[in-house]
N, C-alpha and C positions, 0 to 999 in steps of 0.2 A: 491323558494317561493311555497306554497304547494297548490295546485289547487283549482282554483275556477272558476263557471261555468262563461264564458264568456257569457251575455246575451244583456249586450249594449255595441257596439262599437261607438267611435268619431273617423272622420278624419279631420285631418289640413293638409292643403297643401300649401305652400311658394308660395310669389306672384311671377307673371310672370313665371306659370309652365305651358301653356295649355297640353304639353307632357301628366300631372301628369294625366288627365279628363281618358282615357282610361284605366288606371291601378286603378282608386280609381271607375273607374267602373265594372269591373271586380270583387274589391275588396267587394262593396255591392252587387255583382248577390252572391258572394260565403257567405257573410253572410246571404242574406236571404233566402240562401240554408239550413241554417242551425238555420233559425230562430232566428237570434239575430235583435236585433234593431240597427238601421243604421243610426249616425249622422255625418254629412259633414256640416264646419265652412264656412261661406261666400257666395263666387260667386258659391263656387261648390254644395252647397247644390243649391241653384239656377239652375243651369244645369244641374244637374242632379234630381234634384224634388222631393228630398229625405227630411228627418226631416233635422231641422237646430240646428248645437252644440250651438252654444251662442259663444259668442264675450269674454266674463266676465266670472269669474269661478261662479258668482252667477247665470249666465244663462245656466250650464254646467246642462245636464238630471242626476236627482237624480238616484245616485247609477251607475253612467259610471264604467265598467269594468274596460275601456280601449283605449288608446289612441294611434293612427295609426299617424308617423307626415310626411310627406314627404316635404322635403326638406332639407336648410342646417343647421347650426349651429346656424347661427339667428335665424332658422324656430323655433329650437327648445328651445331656450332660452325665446321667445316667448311663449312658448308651457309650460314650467315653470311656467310662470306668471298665465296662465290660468289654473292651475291645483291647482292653491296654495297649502292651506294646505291639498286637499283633498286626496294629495300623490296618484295618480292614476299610474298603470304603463303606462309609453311610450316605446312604439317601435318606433324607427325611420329610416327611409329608406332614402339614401342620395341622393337629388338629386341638391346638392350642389357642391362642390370645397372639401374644405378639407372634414370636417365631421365625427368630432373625435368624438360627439355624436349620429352619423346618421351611426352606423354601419351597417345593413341591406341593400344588393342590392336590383333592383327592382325585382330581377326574385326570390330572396330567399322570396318577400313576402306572396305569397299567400302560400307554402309549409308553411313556418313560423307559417301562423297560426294551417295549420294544425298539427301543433304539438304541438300550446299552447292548443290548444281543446282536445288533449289526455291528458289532463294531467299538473303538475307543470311546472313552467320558473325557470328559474334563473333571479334576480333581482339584479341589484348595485345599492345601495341607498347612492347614491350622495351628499355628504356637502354642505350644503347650508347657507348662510351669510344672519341674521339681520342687517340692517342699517335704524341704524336712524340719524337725522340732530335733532340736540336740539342749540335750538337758545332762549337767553334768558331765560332759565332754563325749556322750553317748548318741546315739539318735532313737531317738524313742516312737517314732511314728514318722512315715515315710511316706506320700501321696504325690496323686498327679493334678492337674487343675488346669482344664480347659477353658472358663472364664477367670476364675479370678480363686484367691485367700485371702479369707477377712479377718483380723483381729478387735477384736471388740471387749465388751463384758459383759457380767449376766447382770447389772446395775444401769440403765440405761442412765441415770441423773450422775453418774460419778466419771472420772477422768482418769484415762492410765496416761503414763509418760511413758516413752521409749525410743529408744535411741537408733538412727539408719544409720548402714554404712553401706556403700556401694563399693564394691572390689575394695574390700575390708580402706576403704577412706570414709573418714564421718560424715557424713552427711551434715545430719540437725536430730536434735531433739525434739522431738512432737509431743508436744500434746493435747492429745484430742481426744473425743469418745471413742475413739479405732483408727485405723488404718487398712485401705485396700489395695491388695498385689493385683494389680491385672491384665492379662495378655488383650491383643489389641480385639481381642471375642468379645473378653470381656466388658470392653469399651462402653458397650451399650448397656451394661446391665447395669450391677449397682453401680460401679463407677459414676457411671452417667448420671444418676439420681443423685448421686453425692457431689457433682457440677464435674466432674474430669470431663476430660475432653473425648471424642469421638478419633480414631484410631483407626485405619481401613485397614484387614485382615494381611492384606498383602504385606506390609511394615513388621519387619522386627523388630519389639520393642514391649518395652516396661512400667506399668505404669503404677506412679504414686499417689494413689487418694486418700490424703486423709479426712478422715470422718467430723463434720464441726470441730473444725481446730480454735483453741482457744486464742489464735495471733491468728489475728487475720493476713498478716505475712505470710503464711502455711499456707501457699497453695499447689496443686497438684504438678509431680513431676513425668515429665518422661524420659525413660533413662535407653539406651543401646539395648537392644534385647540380647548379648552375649553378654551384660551385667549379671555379677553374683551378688543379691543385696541381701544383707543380715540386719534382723530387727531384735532387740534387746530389750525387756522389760524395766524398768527402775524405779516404776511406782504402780499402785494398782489400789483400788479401797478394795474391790470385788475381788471375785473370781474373773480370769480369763479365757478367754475360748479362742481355738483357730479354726474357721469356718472354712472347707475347701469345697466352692462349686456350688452352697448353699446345701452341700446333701452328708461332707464328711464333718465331725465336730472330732477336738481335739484341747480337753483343758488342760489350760499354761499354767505356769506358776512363774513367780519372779526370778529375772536372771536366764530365763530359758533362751535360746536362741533360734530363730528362726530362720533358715535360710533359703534361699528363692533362686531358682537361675533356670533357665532355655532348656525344657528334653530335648532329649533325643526324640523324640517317641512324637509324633506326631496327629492330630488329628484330621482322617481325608475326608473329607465331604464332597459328594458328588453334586455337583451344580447345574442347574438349567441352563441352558445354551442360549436364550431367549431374555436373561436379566443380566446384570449387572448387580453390585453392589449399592450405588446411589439410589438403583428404582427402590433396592428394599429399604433403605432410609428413608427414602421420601414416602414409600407406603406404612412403613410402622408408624414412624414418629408425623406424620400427615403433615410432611412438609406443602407448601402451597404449592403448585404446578405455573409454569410460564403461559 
């Protein structure tokens, strides 16, 4: 990505980090060394008595550079939502568990910057899923989803049936405990736990997990990422829920339709110049080394 002056920075910080207070203090003595403007989300704009980023991407400072996230994978799928369409780059510093989006240590951060301020990054601009619920030929609820939408129910022992179509062709009838949408981010996340396949960020692409299918012929697809796939309820004992990202809930009802397809809108992450994607699979999931 070809340089641009850094002049406002935000920080988000994941709850239950007092740790983060020291290092996001540090982090604004060295920007206002350098005269950028310095916004901190929450409690920590509060403690530390700095400007406040906003909650909402409508209350985010016109024209943010740049976004600093500290924490984990939640912190930062969070950190999505408030960026929306404004595609802002994030950095992310892990002070999570896994943190397959929070590449950055804490001690690489402040070099970090200094090296985005000499100059261009490198950015991965992350796939990101429209979802919409249309109910009654309406759309009643409209989100984004940088790993993945889950359909499930609030019964975990009961079974929904529902129907794919990929660019309105049927697919199959599934029936399983759920079913998971997810871009190739969301690869690693539940996907992965539900046996899909691993996905390398760079690939556009769609992927089908269903949740314990009750055929074991049901197994996980991957579709073009310029697919529009529509999911169709046809049975349910429970209640149903569409989960986006693990943070937005949205109950279904039978018949509702869900539909799924490629934003626009983009997720940039700014990357370390010194990894690769492989190293960070091999370091989360502790692949063996040669």
């Amino acid at each position: 990505m070809s340089a641009k002056p850094i002049k406002k920075l935000g920080v988000v910080v994941g709850p239950q980090k007092p740790e983060a207070v020291a290092a996001v203090s540090d982090l604004r003595a060295s920007c206002e060394a350098r005269s950028i403007a310095f916004f901190a989300a929450g409690e920590m704009a509060a403690q530390l008595g700095c400007a406040v980023l906003g909650e909402v991407e409508s209350d985010l400072p016109s024209e943010l550079d740049m976004l600093v996230v500290l924490g984990g994978d939640g912190t930062m799928l969070g950190a999505a939502r408030l960026v929306g369409a404004q595609q802002i780059p994030v950095l992310g510093v892990n002070f999570g568990w896994l943190g397959y989006l929070t590449e950055f240590t804490l001690v690489e951060l402040l070099p970090t910057l200094d090296e985005l301020l000499k100059g261009g990054f490198e950015v991965d601009r992350r796939m990101m899923l429209d979802v919409c619920v249309e109910r009654s030929g309406q759309c009643i609820a409209q989100h984004r989803a940088l790993n993945d939408a889950v359909i499930n129910k609030a019964a975990p022992a009961r079974m929904i049936e529902l129907e794919c179509f990929v660019n309105e062709q049927f697919v199959n009838s599934f029936r399983a405990d759920g079913m998971i949408v997810a871009t190739p981010t969301g690869s690693t996340a539940y996907s992965l736990s539900a046996g899909g396949p691993i996905v390398l960020p760079s690939i556009s692409a769609i992927l089908l997990t269903p949740i314990c299918p009750h055929m074991l012929s049901n197994r996980p697809v991957v579709l073009p990422g310029d697919s529009a796939v529509t999911l169709v309820f046809k049975r349910a004992d429970e209640e149903l829920m569409l989960t986006v990202d693990g943070q937005i809930v949205v109950n279904l009802q039978l018949d509702d339709r869900i539909i799924l397809r490629r934003s626009k809108t983009t997720f940039n992450l700014i990357l370390p110049t010194n990894r690769n994607y492989f190293e960070v699979l091999r370091t989360k999931l502790k692949w063996g080394t040669r």
